[in-house]
N, C-alpha and C positions, 0 to 999 in steps of 0.2 A: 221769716226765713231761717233765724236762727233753731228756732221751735221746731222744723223741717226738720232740719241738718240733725240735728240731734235723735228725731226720730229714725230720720236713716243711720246715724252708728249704733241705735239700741236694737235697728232693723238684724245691723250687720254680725252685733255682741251676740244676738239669739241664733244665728246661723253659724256661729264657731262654734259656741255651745254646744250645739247638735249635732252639725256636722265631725266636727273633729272627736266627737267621744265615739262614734261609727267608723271612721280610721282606724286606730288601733283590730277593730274586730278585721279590717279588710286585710290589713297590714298581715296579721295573724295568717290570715288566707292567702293571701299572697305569697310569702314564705314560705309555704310549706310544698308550695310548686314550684318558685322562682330565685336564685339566688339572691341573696338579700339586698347588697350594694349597687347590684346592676339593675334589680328591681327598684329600688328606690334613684338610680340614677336615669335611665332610661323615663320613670314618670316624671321627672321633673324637665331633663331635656323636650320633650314632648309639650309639656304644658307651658312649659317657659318660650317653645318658641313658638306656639300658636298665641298667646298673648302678648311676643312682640312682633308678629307678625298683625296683629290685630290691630296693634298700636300705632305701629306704621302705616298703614292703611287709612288708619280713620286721621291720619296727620296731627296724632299727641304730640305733645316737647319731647324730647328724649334731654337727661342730662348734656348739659352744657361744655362739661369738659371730659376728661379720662378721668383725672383724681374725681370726679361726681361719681363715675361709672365704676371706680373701684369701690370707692364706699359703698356702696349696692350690693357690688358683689361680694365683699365681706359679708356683710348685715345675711345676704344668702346664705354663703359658707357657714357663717355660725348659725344660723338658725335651722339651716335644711340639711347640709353634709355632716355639724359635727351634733346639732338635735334629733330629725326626723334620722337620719342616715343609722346613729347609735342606736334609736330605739327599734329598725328596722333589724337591727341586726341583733338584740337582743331577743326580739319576741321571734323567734329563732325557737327558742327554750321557754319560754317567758308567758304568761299567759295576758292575753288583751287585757284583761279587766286589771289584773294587777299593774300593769304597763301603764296604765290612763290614770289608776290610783297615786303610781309613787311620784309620776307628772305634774300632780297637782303641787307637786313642792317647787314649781317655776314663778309665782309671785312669792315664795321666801325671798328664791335668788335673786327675783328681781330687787326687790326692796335692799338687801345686802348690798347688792352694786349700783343704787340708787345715791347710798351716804356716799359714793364717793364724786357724784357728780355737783358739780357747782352749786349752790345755795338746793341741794338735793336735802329730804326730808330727816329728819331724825330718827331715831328706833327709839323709844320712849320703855322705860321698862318691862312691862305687858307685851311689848313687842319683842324684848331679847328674849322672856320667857316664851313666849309663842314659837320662836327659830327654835329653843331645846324642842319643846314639847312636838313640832313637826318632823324633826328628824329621830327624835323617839320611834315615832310611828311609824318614818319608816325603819329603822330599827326591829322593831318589834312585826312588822309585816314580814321585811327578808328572814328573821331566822322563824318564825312562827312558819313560813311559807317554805321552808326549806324541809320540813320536815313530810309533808305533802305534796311537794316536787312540783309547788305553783311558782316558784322562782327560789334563787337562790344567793349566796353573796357576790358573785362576779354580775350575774342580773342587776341587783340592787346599785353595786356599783358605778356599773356603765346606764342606768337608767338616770343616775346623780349625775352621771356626766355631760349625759344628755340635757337633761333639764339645766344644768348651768350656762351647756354651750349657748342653745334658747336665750336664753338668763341677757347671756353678753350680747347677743344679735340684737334683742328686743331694747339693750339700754343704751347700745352703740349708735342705734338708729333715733335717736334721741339729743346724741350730740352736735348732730349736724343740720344745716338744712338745705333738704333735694333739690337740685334743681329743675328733672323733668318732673313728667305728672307720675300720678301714682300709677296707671299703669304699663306705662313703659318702665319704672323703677322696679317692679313685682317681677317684670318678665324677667328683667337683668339679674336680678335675686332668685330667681327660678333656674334660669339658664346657667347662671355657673354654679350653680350648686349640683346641677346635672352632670356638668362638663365633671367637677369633682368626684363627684359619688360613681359617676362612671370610671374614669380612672381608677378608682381606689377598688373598683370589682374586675378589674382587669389585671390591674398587679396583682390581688389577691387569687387569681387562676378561676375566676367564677363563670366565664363565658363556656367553657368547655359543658358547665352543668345546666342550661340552659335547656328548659322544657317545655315548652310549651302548650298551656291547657286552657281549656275552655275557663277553667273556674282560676287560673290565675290571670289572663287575658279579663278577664271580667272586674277581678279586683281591682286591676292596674286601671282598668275604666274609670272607674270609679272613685279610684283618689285620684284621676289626671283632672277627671271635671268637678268632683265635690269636694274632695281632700285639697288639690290645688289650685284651679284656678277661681273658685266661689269660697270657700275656706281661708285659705291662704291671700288673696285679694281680702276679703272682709277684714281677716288679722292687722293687716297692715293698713288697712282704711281707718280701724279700730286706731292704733296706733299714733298716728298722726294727728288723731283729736283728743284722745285721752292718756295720761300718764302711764307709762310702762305696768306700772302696780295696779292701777285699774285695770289697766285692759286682759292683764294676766289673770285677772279672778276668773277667766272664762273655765280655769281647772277645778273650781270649785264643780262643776258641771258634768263635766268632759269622765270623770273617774265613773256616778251615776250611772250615765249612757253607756259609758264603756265597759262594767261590771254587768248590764243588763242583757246587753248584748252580746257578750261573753259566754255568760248563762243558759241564756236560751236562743242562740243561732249556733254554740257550738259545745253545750254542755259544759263548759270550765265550770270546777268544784268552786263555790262559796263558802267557806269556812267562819267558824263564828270569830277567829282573829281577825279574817278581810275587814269584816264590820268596825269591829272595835281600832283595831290600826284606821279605819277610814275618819271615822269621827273623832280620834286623837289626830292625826295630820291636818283634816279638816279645818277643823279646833285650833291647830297652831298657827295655822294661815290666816284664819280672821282674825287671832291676837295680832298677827302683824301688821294686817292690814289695818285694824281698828286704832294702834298705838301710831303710826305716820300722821300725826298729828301737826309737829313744828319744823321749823328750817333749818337750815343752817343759818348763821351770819355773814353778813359779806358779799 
């Protein structure tokens, strides 16, 4: 039985993997029809409440109390309105691949926000050199990419932002434990992150620019049922059985697929920095990972 289970979160690991490094290329598409915050809110209100409409139906737990149902909807908030919501609105400017590459820096953050959790793992020195050596890279990506007009420093910046918001959803959801099932808990983390991200394109005047296309209708498809409710479901299934740091190596992948795709679904330049920033960043993330060796005490 265990041997199973296992099999289905390495089922689930392969299907972030893939899926989510083809987000960024939709996201990219998506944006360029769709205003960015109301794009990225309207997909998630959407996905979010066909998955607790699902959940209701088939008669899952829902959380127990309000404080269960808040926690949820933070762990959303930070992972959907202040992660997916920034990157959405960065790759704006920003090109997919590069957007999937500088992502890969969310198991740094994880591990970072990992020492401060309860007998949470140590950084061992090969792992503080790892944290320089990753953000070198991305360093050396934003202004290497500035000159090329593949991103730039406010890019770089809000993509860091991105990845830390991630960072906190992914460790926050670690300190507690849910009381519905996983997918009543997914919808709730779906759904207010919607209710948010919508909001935040409404104050920001985005409804007025609303246009609707075949080819941005298609993308919003697209991350409603791969990007969210089979991606995003997987993440969190992922989550709940394996440590925040593991489960975030899915960015070791995700930059790959998403530099590929880039490429050749919409021409994004390849520059011989992408490469070299890719396998420096890369490179810092498995020192990190490799050095989470010991605990804390106590």
């Amino acid at each position: 039985m265990a041997k199973r289970e296992e099999t289905r979160v390495v089922l689930a690991y392969i299907a972030v993997c893939i899926l989510w490094g083809s987000t960024y290329l939709a996201i990219r598409i998506g944006v360029s029809d769709f205003p960015p915050e109301l794009f990225a809110g309207i997909r998630f209100l959407i996905a979010g409440a066909l998955v607790l409409l699902f959940a209701y139906f088939k008669g899952y737990k829902f959380p127990d109390n309000f404080t269960d149902v808040r926690r949820q909807a933070i762990v959303g908030l930070f992972l959907l309105l202040g992660g997916n919501g920034v990157v959405v609105w960065a790759e704006q400017w920003v090109y997919s691949g590069v957007t999937a590459l500088i992502m890969a820096i969310v198991p740094m953050f994880n591990a970072i926000l990992e020492l401060f959790l309860p007998k949470g793992p140590r950084l061992g020195l090969k792992g503080w050199f790892g944290l320089l050596l990753g953000f070198f890279g991305v360093a050396l990506l934003v202004l290497s990419g500035s000159e090329t007009n593949i991103i730039d420093i406010s890019g770089g910046l809000l993509l860091l932002l991105a990845a830390f918001s991630w960072s906190l959803g992914s460790v926050y959801s670690k300190t507690f434990k849910p009381s519905g099932t996983t997918v009543a808990n997914i919808g709730i983390q779906m759904f207010a992150a919607g209710l948010g991200l919508t909001l935040v394109g409404l104050l920001l005047g985005e409804a007025g620019n609303i246009h609707l296309t075949s080819k941005g209708i298609g993308a919003m498809a697209y991350l409603i049922l791969f990007g969210s409710i089979l991606g995003y479901s997987s993440y969190i299934y992922i989550l709940q059985k394996w440590p925040a740091s593991k489960a975030g190596t899915y960015a070791y992948v995700n930059p790959v697929v998403g530099v590929i795709l880039g490429a050749v679904m919409l021409g994004e330049p390849v520059s011989p920095y992408v490469f070299i920033s890719a396998i420096i960043i890369l490179s810092g993330v498995f020192l990190v990972q490799m050095s989470k060796t010991s605990k804390k005490l106590g």
